[in-house]
C-alpha positions in Angstrom: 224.9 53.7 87.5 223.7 57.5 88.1 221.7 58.4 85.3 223.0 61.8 86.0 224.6 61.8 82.1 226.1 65.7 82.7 228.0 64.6 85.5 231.6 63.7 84.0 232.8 60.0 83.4 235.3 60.2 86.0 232.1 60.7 88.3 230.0 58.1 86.6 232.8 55.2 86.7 234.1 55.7 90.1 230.6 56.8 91.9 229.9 53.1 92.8 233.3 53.1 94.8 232.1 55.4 97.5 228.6 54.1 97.8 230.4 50.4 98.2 232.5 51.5 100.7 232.1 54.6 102.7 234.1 54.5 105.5 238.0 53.3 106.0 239.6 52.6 108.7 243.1 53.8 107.2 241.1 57.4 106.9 241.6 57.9 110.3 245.0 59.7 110.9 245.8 60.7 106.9 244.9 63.9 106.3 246.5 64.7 102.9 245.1 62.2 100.2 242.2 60.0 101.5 242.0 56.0 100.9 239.1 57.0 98.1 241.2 59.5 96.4 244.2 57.4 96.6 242.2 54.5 94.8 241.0 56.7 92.0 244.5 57.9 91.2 246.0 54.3 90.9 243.1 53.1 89.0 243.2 56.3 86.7 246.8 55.4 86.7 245.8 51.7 85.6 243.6 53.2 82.7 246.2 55.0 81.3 249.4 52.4 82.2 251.5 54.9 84.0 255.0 53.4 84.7 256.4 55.2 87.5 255.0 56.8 90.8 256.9 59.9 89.3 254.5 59.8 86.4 251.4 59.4 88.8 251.7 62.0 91.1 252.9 64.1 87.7 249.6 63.7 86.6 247.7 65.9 88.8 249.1 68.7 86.8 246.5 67.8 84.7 243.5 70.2 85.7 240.7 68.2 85.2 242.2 65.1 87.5 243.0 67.3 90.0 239.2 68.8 90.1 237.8 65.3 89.7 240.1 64.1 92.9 239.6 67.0 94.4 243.6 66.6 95.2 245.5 69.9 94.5 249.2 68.0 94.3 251.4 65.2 96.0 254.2 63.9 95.5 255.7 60.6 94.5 256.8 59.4 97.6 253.5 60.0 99.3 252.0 57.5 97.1 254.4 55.3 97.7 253.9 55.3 101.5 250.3 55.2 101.0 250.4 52.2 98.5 252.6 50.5 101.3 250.5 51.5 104.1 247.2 51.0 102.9 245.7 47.7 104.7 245.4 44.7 102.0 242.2 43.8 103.5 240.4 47.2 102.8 241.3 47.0 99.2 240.1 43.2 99.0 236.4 43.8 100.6 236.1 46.5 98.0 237.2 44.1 95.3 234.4 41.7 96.8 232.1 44.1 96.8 232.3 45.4 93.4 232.6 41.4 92.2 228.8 41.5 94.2 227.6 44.5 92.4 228.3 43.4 88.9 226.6 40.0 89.7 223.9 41.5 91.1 224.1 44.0 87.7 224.7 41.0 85.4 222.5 38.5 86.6 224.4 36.0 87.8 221.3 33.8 89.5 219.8 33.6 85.7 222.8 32.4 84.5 222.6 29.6 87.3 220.0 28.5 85.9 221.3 27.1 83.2 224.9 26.5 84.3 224.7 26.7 87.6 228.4 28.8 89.0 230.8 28.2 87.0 234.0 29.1 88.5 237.8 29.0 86.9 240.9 28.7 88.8 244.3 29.5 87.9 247.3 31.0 88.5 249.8 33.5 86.3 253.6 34.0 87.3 255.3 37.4 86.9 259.1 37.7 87.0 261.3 39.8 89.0 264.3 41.1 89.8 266.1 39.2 92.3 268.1 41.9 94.1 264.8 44.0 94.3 262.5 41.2 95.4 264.3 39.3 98.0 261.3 38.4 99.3 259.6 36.6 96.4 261.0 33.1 96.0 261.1 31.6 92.4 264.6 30.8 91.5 268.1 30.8 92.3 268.8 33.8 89.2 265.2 35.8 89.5 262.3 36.2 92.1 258.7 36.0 90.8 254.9 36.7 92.2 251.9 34.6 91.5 248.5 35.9 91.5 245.9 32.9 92.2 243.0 34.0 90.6 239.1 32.7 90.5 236.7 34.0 87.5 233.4 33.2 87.7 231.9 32.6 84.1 229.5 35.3 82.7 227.8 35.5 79.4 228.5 39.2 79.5 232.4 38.4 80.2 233.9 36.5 83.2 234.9 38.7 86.0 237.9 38.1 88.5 236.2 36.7 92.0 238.9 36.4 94.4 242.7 36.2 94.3 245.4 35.0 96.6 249.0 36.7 96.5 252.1 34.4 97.0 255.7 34.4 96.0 256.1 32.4 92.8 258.0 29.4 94.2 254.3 28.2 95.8 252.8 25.6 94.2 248.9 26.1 92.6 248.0 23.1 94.7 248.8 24.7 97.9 246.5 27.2 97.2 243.4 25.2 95.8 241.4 25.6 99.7 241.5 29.2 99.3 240.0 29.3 95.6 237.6 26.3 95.8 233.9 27.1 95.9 232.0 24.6 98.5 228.6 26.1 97.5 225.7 23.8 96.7 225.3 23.7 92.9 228.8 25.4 92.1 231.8 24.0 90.0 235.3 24.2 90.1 237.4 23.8 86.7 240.7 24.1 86.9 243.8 22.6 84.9 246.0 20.0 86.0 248.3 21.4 87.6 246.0 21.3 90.7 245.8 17.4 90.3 245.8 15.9 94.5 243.8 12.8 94.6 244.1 13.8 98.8 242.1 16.5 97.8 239.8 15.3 95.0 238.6 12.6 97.4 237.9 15.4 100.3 236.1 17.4 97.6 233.9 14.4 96.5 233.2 13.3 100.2 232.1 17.0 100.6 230.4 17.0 97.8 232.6 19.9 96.1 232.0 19.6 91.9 235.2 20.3 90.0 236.3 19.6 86.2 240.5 19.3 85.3 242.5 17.4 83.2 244.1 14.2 83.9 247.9 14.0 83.8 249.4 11.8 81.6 251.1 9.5 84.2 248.5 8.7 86.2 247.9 5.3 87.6 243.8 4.3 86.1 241.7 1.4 87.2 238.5 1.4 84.4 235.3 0.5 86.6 232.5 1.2 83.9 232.0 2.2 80.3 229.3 4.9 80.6 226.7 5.1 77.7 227.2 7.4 74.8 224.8 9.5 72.7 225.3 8.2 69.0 227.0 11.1 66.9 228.6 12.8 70.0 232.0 14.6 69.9 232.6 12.7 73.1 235.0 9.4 72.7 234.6 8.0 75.7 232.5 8.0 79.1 234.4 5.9 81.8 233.7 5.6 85.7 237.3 5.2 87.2 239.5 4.9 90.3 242.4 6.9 90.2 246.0 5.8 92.1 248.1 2.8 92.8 247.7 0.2 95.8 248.4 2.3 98.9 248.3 5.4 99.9 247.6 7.3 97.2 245.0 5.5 95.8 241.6 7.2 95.7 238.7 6.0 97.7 236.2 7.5 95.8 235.2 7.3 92.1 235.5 9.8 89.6 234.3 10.1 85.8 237.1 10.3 82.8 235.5 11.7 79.3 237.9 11.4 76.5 237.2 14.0 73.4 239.2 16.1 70.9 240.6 19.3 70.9 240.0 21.6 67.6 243.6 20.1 66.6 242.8 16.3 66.8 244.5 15.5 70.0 243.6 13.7 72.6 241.7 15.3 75.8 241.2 13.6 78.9 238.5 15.1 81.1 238.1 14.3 84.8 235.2 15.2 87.0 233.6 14.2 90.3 230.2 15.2 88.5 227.9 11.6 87.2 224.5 14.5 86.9 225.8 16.7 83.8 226.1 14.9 80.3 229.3 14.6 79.1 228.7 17.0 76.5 228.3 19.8 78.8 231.3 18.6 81.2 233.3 19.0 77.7 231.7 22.3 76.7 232.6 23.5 80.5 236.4 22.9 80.4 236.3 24.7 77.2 235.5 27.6 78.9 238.6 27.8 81.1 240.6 29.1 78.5 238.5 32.3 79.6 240.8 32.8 82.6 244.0 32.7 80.2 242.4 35.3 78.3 241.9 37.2 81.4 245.5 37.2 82.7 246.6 38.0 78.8 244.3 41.2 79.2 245.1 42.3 82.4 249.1 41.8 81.9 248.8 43.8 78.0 246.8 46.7 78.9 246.6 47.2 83.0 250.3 48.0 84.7 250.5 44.9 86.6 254.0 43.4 84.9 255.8 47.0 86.3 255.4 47.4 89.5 255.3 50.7 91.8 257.3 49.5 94.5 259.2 46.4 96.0 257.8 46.1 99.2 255.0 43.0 99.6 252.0 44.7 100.6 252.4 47.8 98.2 252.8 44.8 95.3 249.4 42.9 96.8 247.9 46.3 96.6 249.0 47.1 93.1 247.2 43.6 92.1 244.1 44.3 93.2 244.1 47.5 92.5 244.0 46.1 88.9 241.6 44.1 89.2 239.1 46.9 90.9 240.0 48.5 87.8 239.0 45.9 85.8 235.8 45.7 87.5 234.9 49.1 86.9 235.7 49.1 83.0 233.4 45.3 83.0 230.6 47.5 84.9 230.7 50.6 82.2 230.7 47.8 79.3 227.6 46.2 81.3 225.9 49.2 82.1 226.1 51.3 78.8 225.3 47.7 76.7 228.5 48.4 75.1 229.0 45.4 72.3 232.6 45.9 71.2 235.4 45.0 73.1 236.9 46.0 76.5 239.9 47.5 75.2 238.0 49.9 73.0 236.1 50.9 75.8 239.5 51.8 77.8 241.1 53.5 74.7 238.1 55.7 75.1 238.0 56.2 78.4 241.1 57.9 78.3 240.3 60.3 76.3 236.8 61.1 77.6 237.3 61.1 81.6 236.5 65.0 81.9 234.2 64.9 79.5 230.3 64.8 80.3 228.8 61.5 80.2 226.8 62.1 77.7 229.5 63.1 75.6 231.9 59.9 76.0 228.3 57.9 75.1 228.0 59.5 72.3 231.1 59.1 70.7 231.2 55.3 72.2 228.1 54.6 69.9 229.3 56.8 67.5 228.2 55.2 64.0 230.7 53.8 61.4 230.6 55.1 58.1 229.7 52.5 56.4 231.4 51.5 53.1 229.6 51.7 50.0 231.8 49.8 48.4 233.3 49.9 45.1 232.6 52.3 42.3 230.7 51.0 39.5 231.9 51.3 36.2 229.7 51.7 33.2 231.5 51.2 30.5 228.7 51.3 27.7 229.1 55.1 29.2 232.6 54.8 28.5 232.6 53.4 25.4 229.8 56.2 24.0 231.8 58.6 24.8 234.9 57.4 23.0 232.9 56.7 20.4 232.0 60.4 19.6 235.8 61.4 20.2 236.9 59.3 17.6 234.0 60.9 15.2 234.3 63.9 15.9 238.4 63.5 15.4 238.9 64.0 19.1 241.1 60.9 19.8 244.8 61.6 20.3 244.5 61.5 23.7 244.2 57.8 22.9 247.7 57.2 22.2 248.9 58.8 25.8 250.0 55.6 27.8 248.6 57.9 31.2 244.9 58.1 30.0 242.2 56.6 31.9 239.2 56.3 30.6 237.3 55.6 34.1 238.6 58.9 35.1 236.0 61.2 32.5 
């Protein structure tokens, strides 16, 4: 980050954009708003969760948006064409590039070290209208989109890696290719909707590392108990063979670690890994729940459930235009060693884009007053001083149901 601090925070947030990415090939016949200036006023649009491209080019009638963009006016249907227009793939390498920044800002390789790359794959469904979104198949009364998301695991908070945009009706499993990580050393965990024993034998044969859930129906052959350390939250440590004679019986083996959940129930682990212990296979899946945290986040305070317009690419390029905006508000957190929460840095930023830098960190470490707690009472005070009122024949005030005698 520049350590420029008088340059405004509009500047600072959205200066690592144009170093990422400096040229665009969809600069080359617009001459009105470029692709950079288009970018910042969807993602200042994101910030503040403006519903409407009415309300987005509106907000260039604020003066200090229109000096940081550098974008006297334009109008609402002129974002719209450039949100269509705008080539998917342009948006996606600056999403990847970003995603390599904050690694690279984060330290991703220490974290290896101890982890190795974690990576967490899921998918969340957003409705639609049908009459609108022809085009996105889901169900015979409403369409729906799917966003196929990987997050790679971070102490500092997981951050979105790579997405894949599909009509709802697609199945997870059709996408798992696309999200897997085939690196040496990385590992998949996913739920179990992606259960394909096809593609859990090609991943071990590959030697691809992933961590799911069994489904409850599936066919086991037990092959070995595995040892157990004594006092361990872990039930079980089985080597098994998953599937039924024929053809969808698995060829390869895989490991089944039985636990509990915080509630008492019953989890049932699967993983191609026999290196980890099955301590840290268990602590591992825990951590998925980091991507449902993610997709609550980005759908309660990022405009991603309303969408800008109906066509399919201007609806890909709303997603990831989320999630570069996510990026940048991780990067500010990371950067400024912000401790609180995400969302109180975006309630901020709102409020502090034109301001200096150094102004908006300021107020962001602003101390709390801190609560000194209650009043003490001293009531050999209080009783003294009754004390003299009734000797000196001062007392009436006594009898008056209203009197305090903490308030002297």
């Amino acid at each position: 980050m520049n350590k420029d601090t008088n340059k405004s925070t509009f500047k600072q947030v959205f200066d690592v954009l144009s170093k990422l990415n400096k040229r665009f090939e969809s600069d080359r016949y617009m001459k009105k708003m470029s692709t950079i200036q288009l970018i910042e006023l969807m993602v200042n649009a994101q910030v503040n969760q403006e519903p409407a491209l009415r309300d987005i080019a509106g907000s260039l009638n604020d003066e200090g948006l229109k000096r940081e963009i550098e974008l006297d006016s334009i109008d609402a249907s002129t974002v719209s064409r450039r949100l269509r227009g705008l080539a998917t793939k342009e948006l996606k390498s600056l999403f990847k590039n970003l995603v390599i920044h904050f690694g690279v800002k984060d330290g991703f390789a220490n974290l290896e070290k101890q982890l190795g790359s974690l990576y967490l794959i899921d998918s969340t469904t957003i409705s639609l209208c049908l009459t609108k979104y022809p085009w996105a198949e889901f169900r015979k009364t409403k369409s729906g989109i799917k966003a196929h998301l990987r997050l790679r695991f971070s102490d500092e908070g997981s951050i979105p890696d790579d997405m894949v945009f599909t009509p709802a009706k697609r199945s997870d499993r059709s996408q798992m290719d696309q999200l897997v990580v085939d690196e040496t050393g990385a590992l998949n965990v996913f739920d179990r909707g992606y259960n394909d024993y096809k593609k859990f034998d090609e991943y071990s044969k590959n030697g691809i590392l992933f961590v799911t859930r069994l489904k409850s129906n599936a066919i086991i052959e037990y092959v070995a108990d595995n040892p157990i350390s004594p006092g361990s939250v872990i039930d079980k440590d089985q080597t098994v063979r998953l599937g039924g004679e024929g053809r969808n019986r698995m060829q390869h083996d895989l490991r089944l670690i039985e636990t509990k959940d915080t509630e008492g129930n019953r989890v049932l682990i699967l993983t191609n890994d026999f290196e980890r212990s099955a301590e840290e296979i268990g602590d591992i899946y825990r951590h998925r729940w980091q991507i449902e945290i993610f997709f609550k986040w980005l759908k309660q305070h990022l405009t991603v459930k309303h969408l800008y317009s109906t066509g399919y690419q201007a609806v890909e390029n709303q997603i990831f235009i989320a999630l570069i905006t996510y990026c940048l508000l991780a990067l500010l957190k990371l950067e400024t060693g912000f401790n609180g929460s995400l969302r109180t840095l975006q309630r901020l930023l709102k409020t502090c884009l034109y301001e200096t830098f150094d102004s908006f960190l300021r107020k962001l470490f602003k101390e709390k007053r801190k609560s000194k707690g209650r009043k003490k009472i001293d009531h050999q005070q209080i009783f003294e001083a009754i004390l003299r009122q009734v000797i000196t024949g001062e007392a009436d005030h006594l009898d008056d149901l209203s009197f305090c005698p903490v308030i002297l």
